[in-house]
Biopython code that builds the backbone (N, CA, C, O; Angstrom):
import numpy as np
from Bio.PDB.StructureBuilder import StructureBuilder

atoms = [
    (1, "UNK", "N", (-18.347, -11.643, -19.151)),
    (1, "UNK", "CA", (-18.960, -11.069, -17.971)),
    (1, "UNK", "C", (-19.223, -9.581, -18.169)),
    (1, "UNK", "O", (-20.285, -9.037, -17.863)),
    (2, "UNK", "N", (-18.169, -8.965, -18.708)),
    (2, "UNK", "CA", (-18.227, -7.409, -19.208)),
    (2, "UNK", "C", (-19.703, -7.065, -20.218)),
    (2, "UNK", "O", (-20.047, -5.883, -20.201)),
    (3, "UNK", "N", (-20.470, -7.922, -20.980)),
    (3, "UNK", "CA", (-21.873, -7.853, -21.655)),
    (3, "UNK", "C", (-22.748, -7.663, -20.456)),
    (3, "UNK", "O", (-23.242, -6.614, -20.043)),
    (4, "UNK", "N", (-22.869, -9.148, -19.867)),
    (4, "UNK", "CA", (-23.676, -9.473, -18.718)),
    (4, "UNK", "C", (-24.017, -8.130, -17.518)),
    (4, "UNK", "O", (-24.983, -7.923, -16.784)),
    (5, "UNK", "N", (-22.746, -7.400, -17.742)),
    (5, "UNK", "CA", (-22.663, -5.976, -16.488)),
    (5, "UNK", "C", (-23.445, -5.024, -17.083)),
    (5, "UNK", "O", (-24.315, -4.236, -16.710)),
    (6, "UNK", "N", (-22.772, -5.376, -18.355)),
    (6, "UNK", "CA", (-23.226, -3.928, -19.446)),
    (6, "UNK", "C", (-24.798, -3.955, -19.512)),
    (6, "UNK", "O", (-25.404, -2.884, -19.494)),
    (7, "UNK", "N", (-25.472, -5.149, -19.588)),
    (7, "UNK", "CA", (-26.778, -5.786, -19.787)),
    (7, "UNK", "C", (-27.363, -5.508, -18.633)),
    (7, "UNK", "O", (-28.530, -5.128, -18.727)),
    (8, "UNK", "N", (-26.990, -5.570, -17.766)),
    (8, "UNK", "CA", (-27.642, -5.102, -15.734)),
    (8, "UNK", "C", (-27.598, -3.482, -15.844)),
    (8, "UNK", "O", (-28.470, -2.846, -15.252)),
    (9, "UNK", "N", (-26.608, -2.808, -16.584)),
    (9, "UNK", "CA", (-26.933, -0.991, -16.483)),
    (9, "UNK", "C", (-27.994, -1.008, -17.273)),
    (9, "UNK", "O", (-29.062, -0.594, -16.824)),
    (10, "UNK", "N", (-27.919, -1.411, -18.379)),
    (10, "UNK", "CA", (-28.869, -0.780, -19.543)),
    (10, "UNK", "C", (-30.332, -1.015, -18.813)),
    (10, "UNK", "O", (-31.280, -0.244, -18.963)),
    (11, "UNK", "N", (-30.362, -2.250, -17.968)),
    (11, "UNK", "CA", (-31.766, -2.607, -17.916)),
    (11, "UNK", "C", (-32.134, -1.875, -16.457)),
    (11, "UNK", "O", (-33.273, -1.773, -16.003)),
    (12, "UNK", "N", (-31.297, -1.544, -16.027)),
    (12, "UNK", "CA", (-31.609, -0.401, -14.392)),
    (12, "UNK", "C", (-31.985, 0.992, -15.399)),
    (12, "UNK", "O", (-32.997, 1.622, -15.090)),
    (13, "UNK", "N", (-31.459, 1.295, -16.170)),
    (13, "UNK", "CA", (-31.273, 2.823, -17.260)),
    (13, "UNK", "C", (-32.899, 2.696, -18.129)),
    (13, "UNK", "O", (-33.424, 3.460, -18.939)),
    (14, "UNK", "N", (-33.170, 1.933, -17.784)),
    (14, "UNK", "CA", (-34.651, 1.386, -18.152)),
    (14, "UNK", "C", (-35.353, 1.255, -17.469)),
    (14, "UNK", "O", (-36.320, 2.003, -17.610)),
    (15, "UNK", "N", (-35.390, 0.576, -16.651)),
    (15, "UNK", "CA", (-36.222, 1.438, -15.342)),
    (15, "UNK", "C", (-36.718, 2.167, -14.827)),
    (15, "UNK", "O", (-37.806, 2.407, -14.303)),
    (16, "UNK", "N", (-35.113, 2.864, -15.134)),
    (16, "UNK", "CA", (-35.434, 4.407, -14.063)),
    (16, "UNK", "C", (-36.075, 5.066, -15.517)),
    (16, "UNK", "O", (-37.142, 5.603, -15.217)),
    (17, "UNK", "N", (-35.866, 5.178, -16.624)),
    (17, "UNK", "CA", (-36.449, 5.834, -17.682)),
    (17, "UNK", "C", (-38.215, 5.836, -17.673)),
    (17, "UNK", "O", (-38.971, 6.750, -18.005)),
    (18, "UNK", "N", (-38.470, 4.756, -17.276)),
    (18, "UNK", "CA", (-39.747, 4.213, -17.024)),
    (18, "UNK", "C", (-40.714, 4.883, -16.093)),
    (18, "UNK", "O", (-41.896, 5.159, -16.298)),
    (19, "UNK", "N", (-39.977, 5.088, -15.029)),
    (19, "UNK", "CA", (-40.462, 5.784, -13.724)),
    (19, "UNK", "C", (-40.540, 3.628, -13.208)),
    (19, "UNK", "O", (-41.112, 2.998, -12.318)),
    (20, "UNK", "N", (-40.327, 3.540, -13.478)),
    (20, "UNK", "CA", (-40.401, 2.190, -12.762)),
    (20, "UNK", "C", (-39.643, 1.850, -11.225)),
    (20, "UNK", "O", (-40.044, 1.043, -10.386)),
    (21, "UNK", "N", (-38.070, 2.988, -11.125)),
    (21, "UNK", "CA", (-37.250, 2.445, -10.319)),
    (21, "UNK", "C", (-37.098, 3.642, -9.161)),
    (21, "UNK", "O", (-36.665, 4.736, -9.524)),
    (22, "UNK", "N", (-37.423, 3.443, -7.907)),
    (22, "UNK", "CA", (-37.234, 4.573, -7.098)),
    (22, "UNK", "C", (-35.959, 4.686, -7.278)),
    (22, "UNK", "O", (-35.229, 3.889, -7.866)),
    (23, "UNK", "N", (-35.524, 6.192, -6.514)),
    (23, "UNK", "CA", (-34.070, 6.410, -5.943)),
    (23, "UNK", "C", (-33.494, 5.331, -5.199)),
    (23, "UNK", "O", (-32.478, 4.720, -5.531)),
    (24, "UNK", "N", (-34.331, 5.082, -3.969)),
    (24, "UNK", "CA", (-33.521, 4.497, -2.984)),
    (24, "UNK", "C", (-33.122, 2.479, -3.674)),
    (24, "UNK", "O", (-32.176, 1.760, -3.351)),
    (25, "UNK", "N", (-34.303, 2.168, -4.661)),
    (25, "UNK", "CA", (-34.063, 0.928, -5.565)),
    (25, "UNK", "C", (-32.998, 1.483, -6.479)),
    (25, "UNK", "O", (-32.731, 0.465, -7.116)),
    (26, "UNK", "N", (-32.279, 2.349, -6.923)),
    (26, "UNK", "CA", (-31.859, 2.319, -8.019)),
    (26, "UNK", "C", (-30.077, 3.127, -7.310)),
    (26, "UNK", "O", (-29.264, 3.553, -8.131)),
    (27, "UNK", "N", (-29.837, 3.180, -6.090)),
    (27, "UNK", "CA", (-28.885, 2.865, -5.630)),
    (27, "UNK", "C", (-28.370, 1.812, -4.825)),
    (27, "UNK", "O", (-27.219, 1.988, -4.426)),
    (28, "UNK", "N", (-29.056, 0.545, -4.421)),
    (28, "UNK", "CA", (-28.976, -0.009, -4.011)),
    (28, "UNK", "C", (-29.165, -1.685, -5.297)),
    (28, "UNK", "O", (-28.993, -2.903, -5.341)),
    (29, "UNK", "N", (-29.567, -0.650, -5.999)),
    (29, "UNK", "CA", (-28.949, -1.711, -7.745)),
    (29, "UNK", "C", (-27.844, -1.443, -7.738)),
    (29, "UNK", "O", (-27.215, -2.493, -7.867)),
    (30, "UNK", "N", (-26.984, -0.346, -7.633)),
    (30, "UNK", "CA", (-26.162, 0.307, -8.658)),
    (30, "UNK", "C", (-24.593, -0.720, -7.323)),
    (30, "UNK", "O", (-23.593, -1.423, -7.466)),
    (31, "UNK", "N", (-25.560, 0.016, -5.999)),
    (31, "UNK", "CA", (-24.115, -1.228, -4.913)),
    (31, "UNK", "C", (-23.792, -2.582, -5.236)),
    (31, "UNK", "O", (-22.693, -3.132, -5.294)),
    (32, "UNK", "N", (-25.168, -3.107, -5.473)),
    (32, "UNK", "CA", (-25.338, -4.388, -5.767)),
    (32, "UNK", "C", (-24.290, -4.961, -6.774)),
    (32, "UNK", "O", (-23.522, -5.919, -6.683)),
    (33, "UNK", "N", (-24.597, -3.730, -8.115)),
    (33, "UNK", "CA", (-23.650, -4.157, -9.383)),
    (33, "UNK", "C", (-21.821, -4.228, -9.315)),
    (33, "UNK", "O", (-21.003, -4.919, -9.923)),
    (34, "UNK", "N", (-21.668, -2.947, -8.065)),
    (34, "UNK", "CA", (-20.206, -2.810, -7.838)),
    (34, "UNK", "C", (-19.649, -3.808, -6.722)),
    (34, "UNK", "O", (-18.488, -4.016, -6.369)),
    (35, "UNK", "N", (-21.018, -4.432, -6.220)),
    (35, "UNK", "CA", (-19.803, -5.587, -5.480)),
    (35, "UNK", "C", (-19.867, -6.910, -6.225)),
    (35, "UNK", "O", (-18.971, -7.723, -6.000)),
    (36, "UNK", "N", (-21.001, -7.267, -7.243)),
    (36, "UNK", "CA", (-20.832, -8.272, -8.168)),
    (36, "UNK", "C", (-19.413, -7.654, -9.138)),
    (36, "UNK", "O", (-18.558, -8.519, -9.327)),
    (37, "UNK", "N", (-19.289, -7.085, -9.388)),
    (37, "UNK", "CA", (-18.014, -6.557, -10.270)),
    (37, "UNK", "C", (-16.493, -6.732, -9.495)),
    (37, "UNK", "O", (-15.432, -6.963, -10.075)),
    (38, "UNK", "N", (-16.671, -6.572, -8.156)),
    (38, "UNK", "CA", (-15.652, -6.595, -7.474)),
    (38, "UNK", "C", (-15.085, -8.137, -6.993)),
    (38, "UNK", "O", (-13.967, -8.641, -6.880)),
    (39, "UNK", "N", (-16.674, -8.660, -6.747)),
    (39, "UNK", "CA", (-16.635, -10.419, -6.640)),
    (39, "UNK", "C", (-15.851, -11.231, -8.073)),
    (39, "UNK", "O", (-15.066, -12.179, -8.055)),
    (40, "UNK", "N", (-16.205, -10.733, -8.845)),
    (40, "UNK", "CA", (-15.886, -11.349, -10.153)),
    (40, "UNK", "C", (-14.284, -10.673, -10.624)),
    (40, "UNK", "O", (-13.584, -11.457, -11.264)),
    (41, "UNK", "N", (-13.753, -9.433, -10.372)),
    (41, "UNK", "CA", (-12.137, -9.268, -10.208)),
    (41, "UNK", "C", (-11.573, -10.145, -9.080)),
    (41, "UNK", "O", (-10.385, -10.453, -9.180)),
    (42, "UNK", "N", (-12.189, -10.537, -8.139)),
    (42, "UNK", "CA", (-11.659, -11.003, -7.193)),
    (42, "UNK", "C", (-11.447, -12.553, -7.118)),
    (42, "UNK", "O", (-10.724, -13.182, -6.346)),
    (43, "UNK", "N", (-12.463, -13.117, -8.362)),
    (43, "UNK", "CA", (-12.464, -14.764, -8.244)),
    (43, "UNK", "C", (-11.247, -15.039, -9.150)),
    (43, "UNK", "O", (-10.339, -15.829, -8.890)),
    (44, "UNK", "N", (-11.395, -14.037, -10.590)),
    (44, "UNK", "CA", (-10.216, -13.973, -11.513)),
    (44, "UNK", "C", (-9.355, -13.813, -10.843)),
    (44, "UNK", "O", (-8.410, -14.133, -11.564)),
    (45, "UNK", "N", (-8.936, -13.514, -9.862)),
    (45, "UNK", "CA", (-7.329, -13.091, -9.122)),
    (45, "UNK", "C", (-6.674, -14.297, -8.406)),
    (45, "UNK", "O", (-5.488, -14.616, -8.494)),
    (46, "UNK", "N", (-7.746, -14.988, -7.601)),
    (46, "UNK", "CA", (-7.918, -15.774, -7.412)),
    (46, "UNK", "C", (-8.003, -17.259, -7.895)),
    (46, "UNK", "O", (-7.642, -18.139, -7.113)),
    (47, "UNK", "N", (-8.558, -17.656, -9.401)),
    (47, "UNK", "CA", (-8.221, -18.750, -10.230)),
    (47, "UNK", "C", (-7.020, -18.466, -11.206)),
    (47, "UNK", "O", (-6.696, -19.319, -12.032)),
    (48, "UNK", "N", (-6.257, -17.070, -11.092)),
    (48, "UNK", "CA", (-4.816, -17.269, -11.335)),
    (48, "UNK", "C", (-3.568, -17.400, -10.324)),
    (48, "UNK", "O", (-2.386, -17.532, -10.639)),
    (49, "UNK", "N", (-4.130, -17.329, -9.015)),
    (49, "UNK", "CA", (-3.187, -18.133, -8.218)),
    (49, "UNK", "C", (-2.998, -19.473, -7.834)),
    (49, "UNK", "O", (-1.964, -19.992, -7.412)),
    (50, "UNK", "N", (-4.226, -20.038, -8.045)),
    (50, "UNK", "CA", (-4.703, -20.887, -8.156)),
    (50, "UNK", "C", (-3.856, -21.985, -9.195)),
    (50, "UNK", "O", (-3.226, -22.980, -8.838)),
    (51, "UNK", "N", (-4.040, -21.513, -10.467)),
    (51, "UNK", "CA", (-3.497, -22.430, -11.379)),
    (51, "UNK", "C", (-2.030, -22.038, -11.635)),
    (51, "UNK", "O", (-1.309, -22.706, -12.375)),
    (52, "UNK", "N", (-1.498, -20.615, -10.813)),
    (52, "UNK", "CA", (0.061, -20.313, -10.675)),
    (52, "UNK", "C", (0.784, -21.756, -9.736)),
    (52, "UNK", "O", (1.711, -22.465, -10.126)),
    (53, "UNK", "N", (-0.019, -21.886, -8.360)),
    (53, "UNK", "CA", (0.282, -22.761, -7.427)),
    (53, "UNK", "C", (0.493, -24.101, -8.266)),
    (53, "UNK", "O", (1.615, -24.504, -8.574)),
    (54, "UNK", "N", (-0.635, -24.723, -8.590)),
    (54, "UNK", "CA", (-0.821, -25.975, -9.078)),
    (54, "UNK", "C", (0.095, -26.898, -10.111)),
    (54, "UNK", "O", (0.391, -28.091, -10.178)),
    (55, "UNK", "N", (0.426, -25.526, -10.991)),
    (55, "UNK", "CA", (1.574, -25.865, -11.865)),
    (55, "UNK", "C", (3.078, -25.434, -11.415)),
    (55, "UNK", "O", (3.969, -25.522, -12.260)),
    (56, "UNK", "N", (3.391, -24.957, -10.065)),
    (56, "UNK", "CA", (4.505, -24.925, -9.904)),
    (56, "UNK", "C", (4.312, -26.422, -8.633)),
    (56, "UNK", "O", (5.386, -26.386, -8.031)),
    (57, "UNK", "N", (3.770, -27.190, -8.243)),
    (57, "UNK", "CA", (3.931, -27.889, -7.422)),
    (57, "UNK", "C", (3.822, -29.436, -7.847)),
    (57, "UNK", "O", (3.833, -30.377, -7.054)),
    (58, "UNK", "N", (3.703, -29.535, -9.410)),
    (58, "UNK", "CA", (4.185, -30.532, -10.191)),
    (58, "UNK", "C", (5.025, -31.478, -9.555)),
    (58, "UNK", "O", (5.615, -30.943, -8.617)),
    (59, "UNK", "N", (5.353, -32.847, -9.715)),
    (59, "UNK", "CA", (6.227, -33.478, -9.575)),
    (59, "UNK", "C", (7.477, -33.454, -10.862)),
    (59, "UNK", "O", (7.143, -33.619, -12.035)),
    (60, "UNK", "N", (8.636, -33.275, -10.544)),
    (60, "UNK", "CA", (9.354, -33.416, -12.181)),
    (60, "UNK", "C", (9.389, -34.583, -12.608)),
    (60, "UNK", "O", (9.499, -35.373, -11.670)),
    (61, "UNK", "N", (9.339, -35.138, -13.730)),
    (61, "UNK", "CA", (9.289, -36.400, -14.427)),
    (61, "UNK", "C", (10.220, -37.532, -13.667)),
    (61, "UNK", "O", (9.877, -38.681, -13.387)),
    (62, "UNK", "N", (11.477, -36.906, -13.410)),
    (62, "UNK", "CA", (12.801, -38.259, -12.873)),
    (62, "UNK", "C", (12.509, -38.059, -11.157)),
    (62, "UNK", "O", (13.196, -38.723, -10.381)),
    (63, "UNK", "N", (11.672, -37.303, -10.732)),
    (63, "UNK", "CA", (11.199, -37.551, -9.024)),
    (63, "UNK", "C", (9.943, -38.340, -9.303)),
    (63, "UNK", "O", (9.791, -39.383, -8.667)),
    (64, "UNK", "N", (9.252, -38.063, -9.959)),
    (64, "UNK", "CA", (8.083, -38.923, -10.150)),
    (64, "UNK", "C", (8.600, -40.313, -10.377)),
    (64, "UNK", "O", (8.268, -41.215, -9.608)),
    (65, "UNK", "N", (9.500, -40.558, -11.525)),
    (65, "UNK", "CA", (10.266, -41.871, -11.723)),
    (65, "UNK", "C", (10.722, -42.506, -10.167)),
    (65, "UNK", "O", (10.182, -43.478, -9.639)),
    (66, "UNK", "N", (11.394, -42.025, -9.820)),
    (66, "UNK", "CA", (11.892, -42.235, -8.280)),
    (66, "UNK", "C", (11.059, -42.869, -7.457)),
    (66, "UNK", "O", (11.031, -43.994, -6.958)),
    (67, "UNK", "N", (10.541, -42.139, -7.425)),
    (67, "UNK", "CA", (8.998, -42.705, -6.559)),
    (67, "UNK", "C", (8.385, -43.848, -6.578)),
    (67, "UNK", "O", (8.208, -44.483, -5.538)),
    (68, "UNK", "N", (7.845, -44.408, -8.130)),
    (68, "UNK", "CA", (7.516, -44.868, -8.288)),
    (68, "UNK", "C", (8.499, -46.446, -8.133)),
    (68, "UNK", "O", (7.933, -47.538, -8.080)),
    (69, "UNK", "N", (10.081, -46.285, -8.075)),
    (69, "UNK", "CA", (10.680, -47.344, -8.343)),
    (69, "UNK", "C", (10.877, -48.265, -7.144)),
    (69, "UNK", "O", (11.456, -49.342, -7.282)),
]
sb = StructureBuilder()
sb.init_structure("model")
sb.init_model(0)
sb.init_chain("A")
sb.init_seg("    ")
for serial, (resi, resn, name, xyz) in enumerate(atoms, 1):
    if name == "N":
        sb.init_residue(resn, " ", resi, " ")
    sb.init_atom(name, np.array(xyz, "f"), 0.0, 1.0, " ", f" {name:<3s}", serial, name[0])
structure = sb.get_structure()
């Protein structure tokens, strides 16, 4: 994901090099990029609680046995 970000500056940094990108477009890229960045720390934080939960709520092997008997 860290390329993919890196790949969204370079190509705004191109833009604006261009004369292609107004001011008011080329901060409202730049918000854009810091809440995709913030979305994407936030899903990672998120699919490690995720798989923290999942594997502590296991059945143990001899309750599972139990169960089943």
């Amino acid at each position: 994901m860290a390329e993919q970000h890196d790949d969204y500056k370079e190509r705004i940094a191109a833009l604006e090099a261009n004369g292609d990108l107004s001011g008011a477009a080329k901060l409202l890229m730049e918000e854009m990029l810091a809440d995709l960045t913030e979305s994407n720390r936030s899903n990672k934080a998120l699919r490690r609680v995720i798989l923290k939960n999942g594997q502590s709520s296991t059945m143990s092997t001899r309750l599972r046995e139990a169960l089943y008997e």
